[in-house]
N, C-alpha and C positions, 0 to 999 in steps of 0.2 A: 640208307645213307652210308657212305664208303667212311670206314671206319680209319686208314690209313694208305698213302702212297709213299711218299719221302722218308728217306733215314729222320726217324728224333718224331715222327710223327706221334708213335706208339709204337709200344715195347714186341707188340706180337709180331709185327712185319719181320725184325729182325729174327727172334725165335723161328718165326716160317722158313724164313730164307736158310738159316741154318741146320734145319732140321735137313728141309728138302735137300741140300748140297750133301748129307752125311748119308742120304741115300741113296740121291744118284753115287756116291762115291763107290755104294756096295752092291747098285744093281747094275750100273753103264757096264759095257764089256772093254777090254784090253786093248791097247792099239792105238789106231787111228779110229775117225771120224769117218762116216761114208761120204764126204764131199774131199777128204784130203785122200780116201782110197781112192774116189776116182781122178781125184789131181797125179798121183805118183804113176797112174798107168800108162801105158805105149801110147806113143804120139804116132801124127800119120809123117812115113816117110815116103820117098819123092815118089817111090813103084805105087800106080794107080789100082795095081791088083792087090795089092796087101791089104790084110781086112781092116788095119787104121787107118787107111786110105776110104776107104770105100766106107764107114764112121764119118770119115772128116769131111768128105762129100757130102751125107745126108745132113750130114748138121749145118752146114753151109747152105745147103738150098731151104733147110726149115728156116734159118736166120733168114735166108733172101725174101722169102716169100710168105714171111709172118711182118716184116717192115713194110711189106706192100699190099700187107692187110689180105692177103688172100688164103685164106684160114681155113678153108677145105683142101686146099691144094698142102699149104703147111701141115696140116694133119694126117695126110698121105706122106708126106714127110718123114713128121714124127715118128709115125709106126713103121716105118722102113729102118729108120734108125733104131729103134728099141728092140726090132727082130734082128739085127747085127749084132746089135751089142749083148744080145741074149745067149745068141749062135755061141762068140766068141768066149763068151766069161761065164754063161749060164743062166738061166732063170731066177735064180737068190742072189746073185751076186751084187755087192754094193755097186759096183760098176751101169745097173742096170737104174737105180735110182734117177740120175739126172735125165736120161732120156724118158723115161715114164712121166715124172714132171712136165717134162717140157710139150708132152704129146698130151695133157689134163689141161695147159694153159694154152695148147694150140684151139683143140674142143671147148675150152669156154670162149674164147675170143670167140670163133664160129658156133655159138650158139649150140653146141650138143652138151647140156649141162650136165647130165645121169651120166656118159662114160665119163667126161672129165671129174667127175666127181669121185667116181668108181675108180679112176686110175690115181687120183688123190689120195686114196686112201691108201692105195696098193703102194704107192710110193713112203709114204708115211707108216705104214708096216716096215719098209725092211730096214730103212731108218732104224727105227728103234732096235730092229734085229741087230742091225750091225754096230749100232751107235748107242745105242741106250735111251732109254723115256726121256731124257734130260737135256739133250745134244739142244745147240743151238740150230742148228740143220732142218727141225722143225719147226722153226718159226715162220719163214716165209710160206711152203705149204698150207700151215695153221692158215696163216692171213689169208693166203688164198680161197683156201678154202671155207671162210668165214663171209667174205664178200659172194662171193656161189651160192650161200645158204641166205644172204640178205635178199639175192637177186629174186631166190626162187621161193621168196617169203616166211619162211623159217628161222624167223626174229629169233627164239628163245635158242635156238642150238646155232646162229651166229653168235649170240651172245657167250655162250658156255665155247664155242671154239674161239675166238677170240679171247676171253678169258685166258684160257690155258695157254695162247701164243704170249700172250702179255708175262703170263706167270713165267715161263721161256724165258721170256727177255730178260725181265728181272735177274732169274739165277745166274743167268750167266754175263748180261753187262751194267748188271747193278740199276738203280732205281734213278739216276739221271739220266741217259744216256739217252739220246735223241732220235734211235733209230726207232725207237717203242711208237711214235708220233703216227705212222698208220695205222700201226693199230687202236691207237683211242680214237682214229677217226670211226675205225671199224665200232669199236664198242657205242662212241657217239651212235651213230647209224642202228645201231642196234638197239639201243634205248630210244630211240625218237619214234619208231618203229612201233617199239611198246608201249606209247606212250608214256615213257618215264622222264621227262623233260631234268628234273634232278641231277639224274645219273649221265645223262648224255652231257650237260653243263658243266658236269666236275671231268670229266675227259677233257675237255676242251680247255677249261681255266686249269687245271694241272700241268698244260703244256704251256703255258706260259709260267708258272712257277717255276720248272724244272729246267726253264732259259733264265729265270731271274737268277736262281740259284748258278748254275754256271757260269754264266755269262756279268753278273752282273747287276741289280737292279738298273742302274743309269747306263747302258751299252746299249750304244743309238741300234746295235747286232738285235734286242728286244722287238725291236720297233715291227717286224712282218707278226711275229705270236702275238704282239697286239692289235695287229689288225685282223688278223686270223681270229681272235675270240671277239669282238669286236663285229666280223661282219654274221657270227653266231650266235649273239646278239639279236644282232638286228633280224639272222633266219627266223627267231623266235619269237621276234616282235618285242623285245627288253629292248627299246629304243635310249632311255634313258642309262641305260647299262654299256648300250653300243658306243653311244658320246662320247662316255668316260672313256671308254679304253681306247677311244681312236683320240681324244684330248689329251690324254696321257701319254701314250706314245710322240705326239706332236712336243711335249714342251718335252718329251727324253731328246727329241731332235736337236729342240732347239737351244738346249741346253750345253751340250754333245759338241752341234756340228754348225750353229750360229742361226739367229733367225732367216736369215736369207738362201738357208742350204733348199737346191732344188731336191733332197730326199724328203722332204715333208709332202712334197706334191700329193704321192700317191694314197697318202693317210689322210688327205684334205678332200681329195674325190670319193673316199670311201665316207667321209664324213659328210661328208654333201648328198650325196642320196640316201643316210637313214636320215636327215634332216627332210627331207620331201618328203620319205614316207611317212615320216612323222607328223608332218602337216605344218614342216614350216619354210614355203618355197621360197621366198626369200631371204634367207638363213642359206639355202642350197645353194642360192645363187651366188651371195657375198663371199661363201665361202671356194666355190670355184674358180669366181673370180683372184678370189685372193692367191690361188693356188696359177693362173694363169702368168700375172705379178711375179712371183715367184722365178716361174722359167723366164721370162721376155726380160728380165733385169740382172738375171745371172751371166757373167761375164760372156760366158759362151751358150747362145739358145740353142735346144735341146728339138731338133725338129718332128721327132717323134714322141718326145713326151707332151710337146705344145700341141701336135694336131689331138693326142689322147682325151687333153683335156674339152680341147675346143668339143670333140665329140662329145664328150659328158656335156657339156653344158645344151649342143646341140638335143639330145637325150631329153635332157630334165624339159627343157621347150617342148617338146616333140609333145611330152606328157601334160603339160599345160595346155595345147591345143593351141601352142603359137608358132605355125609351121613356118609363117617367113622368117620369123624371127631364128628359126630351127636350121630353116635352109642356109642362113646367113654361115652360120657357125659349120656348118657340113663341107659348105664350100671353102671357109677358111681353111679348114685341115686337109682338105683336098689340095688346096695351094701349098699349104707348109710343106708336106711330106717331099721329102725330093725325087728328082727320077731316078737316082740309083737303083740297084737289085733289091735293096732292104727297103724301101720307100715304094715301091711299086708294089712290094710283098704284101704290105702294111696296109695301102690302097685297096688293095683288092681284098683283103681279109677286113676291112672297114666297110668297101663299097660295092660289092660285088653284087652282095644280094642281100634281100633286108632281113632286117635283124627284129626280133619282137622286142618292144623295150616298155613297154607297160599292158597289163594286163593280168586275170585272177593265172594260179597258181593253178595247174594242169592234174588232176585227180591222182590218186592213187588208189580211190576205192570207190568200189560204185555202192550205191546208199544199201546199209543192211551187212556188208561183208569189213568193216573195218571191228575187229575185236575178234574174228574168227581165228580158229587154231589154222594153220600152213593146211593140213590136209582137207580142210574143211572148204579152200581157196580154188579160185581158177584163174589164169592170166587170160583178162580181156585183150581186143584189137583192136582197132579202129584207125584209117587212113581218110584224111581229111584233104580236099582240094579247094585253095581258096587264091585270091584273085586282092592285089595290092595296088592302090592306087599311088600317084605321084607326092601323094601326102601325107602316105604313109595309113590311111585306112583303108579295112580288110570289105569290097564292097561286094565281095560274094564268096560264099562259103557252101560246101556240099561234102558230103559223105561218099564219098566212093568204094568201101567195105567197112562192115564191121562184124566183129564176132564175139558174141550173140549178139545176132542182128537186132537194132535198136536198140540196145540196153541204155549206151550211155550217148545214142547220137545226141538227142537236144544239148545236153550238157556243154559236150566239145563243140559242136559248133554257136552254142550262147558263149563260149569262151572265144571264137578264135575270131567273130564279130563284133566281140568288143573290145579287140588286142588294137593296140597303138605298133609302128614299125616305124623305125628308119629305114627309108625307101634304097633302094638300089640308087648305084649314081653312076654316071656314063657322061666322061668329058666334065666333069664338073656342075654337073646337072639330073636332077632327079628326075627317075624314069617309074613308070609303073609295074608290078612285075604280074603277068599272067600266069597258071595253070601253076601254083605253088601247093606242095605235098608234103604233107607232116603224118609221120606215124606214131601212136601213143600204147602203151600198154598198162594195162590196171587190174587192180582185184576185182574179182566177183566170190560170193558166195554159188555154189555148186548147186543150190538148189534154190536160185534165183529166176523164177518163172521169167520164162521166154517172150515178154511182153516187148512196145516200145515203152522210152522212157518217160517216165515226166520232170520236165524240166525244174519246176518246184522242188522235188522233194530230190532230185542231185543237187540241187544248188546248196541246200541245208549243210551237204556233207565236205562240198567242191567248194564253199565259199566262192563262189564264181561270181555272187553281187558285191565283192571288194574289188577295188582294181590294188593290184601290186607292183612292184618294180621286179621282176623276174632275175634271179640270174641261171637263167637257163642258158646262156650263151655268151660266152666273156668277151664277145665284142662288143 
């Protein structure tokens, strides 16, 4: 149980923070910060051969071609820039910091986790050489490299690196400050992992305290951290917990910003599907609707917040097995959206291609390997080919790889046969979708005989006999 976060909490937080600040004061080094050494350095001038020229090139094409997601190419990049800036200022030099970063989050984006991890740290050493243990500098690093070690299943040392980026934050922008908020996502993640349901829930409701505190209790500003703890909540299945905080948010609205403000919208669709999943679909419905009211009476309609909702309600059908009724609603918001550039964007990110919108929750451990230590772990494979009808049911499903073969096929495909979709739509009309591929990755334990699987005893683990409302995809 966390014993304190806030000023006034308990006495020792303060004593902590003070001590720690009286020895970063005696261990930090002199100077600058290694991110303000490498702010003060040479810029590139206009000559292409001068070596901040030929710096500001690579960095430029890393930029161009990490925004276009091509991550091996970026990473050839990277290291082209980190051997420049090594040439010119040296292998220790603060100088060399940013670019060794930047070539650690090229490799994790592209999937090479051990160097980017390995240049993580090598970054985060000189850090400290040149900046001190205590520098704000290694916070984001930390964080990165905290999500790296969640990736690669090393719950207990995301935990403890995240930790230490938190305790960062703290020293040096004190115990509210908003930027700490990835990181409790990180810690969340890393107790849910542990199964410590506790500890992950006080990250989550502490950020909404440290908005109260700021901002306000009654500042309509509250209202996203309540929907944020709210739909963590409902991750957890505290459905009665989820209500509150999205009912409380709503009357901060309406209190705020009058009962007719279209800002309540989006806290009324979040409240409407843990109401379904709660098991009370006509509670979902009133409440949609109410939220539909809402836009269509406000002085000026909102054509993209109306076809949002038309969608959710389309959704919540979809999952009752009332497809006309489903289609009715898909095609309204196909009407609403306009043809401009943002309305065709919107179309196509809704209708493109279908969306799974009910069905169990996609494994993270195959049966036997959940409680295992990280080294004790293997990441499974499996690529799955399946075939969507006009109604949005999956009426053929097959295995096209998995690795280790069989482990967890029944499993994934008992899940992706009983997955509900919003169908693709073309012209205002729902179309079937052929030859659809989905890739998953999961734990195994390492010495999980090479058998096929049996569907029973994944199901135990995969809860795959609940159906759920996924948010594996925010369309």
């Amino acid at each position: 149980m966390r014993k304190c976060l806030l000023p006034g909490a308990a006495a020792i937080c303060v004593l902590t923070l003070l001590a720690t600040q009286a020895i970063a004061a005696e261990d930090a080094t002199h100077g600058d910060t290694a991110a303000s050494a490498i702010a003060r350095n040479d810029t590139a001038s206009d000559d292409p051969t001068t070596p901040a020229a030929a710096r500001a090139a690579a960095r430029a094409r890393l930029t161009r071609l990490t925004g276009e997601r091509r991550y091996d190419e970026a990473t050839a990049a990277a290291q082209q820039l980190l051997r420049l800036t090594r040439q010119n200022f040296g292998p220790e030099a603060p100088e060399v910091v940013d670019p060794l970063l930047a070539l650690a989050e090229a490799q994790w984006l592209g999937g090479q986790l051990k160097p980017a991890e390995q240049n993580l740290l090598a970054g985060m050493a000189l850090i400290k050489r040149h900046a001190g243990p205590l520098t704000p500098d290694l916070i984001k690093p930390l964080t990165t490299l905290g999500r790296l070690q969640l990736q690669t299943g090393r719950f207990d040392a995301a935990e403890q690196t995240f930790e230490q980026a938190l305790h960062l934050n703290h020293v040096n922008l004190g115990f509210t400050n908003f930027d700490q908020f990835p990181i409790m996502d990180g810690l969340t993640e890393s107790y849910i992992s542990l199964d410590d349901i506790e500890e992950a829930t006080f990250f989550q409701s502490s950020q909404l305290e440290i908005q109260q505190r700021r901002l306000g209790i009654d500042n309509p500003e509250t209202a996203p951290a309540y929907h944020k703890l709210a739909r963590w909540y409902r991750r957890v299945m505290m459905y009665e917990e989820s209500i509150l905080m999205y009912q409380r948010a709503d009357r901060v609205l309406r209190e705020t910003l009058g009962e007719a403000s279209p800002e309540r919208v989006d806290g009324l669709k979040g409240l409407a599907l843990v109401f379904e999943e709660a098991g009370n679909p006509s509670m979902a419905t009133s409440t949609l609707r109410k939220a539909l009211r809402l836009i269509e009476e406000a002085p000026e309609v909102d054509p993209l917040r109306r076809a949002s909702v038309l969608i959710a309600l389309g959704d919540s059908l979809i999952r009752a097995g009332r497809f006309p009724a489903a289609d009715q609603q898909y095609v309204a918001a196909w009407q609403t959206l306009p043809d401009d550039e943002v309305g065709t964007e919107r179309r196509a990110f809704f209708f493109d291609q279908p969306v799974r919108r009910a069905g169990s929750l996609f494994p993270r451990y195959a049966r036997g390997a959940r409680g295992r230590k990280a080294d004790g772990l293997r990441t499974g494979k499996i690529l799955i080919e399946y075939v969507i009808d006009a109604r949005g049911h999956v009426t053929d499903a097959s295995v096209v790889e998995s690795e280790p073969p069989g482990l967890m096929d029944r499993t994934f495909l008992s899940i992706y046969r009983r997955s509900l979709f919003r169908p693709r739509y073309i012209d205002a009309q729902a179309r079937a979708s052929e030859r659809q591929f989905a890739s998953h990755e999961y734990w195994y334990a390492h010495d999980t005989p090479e058998k096929t699987d049996s569907a029973a005893d994944d199901e135990r683990e995969s809860d795959t006999g609940k159906l759920r409302y996924p948010d594996d995809d925010p369309r």
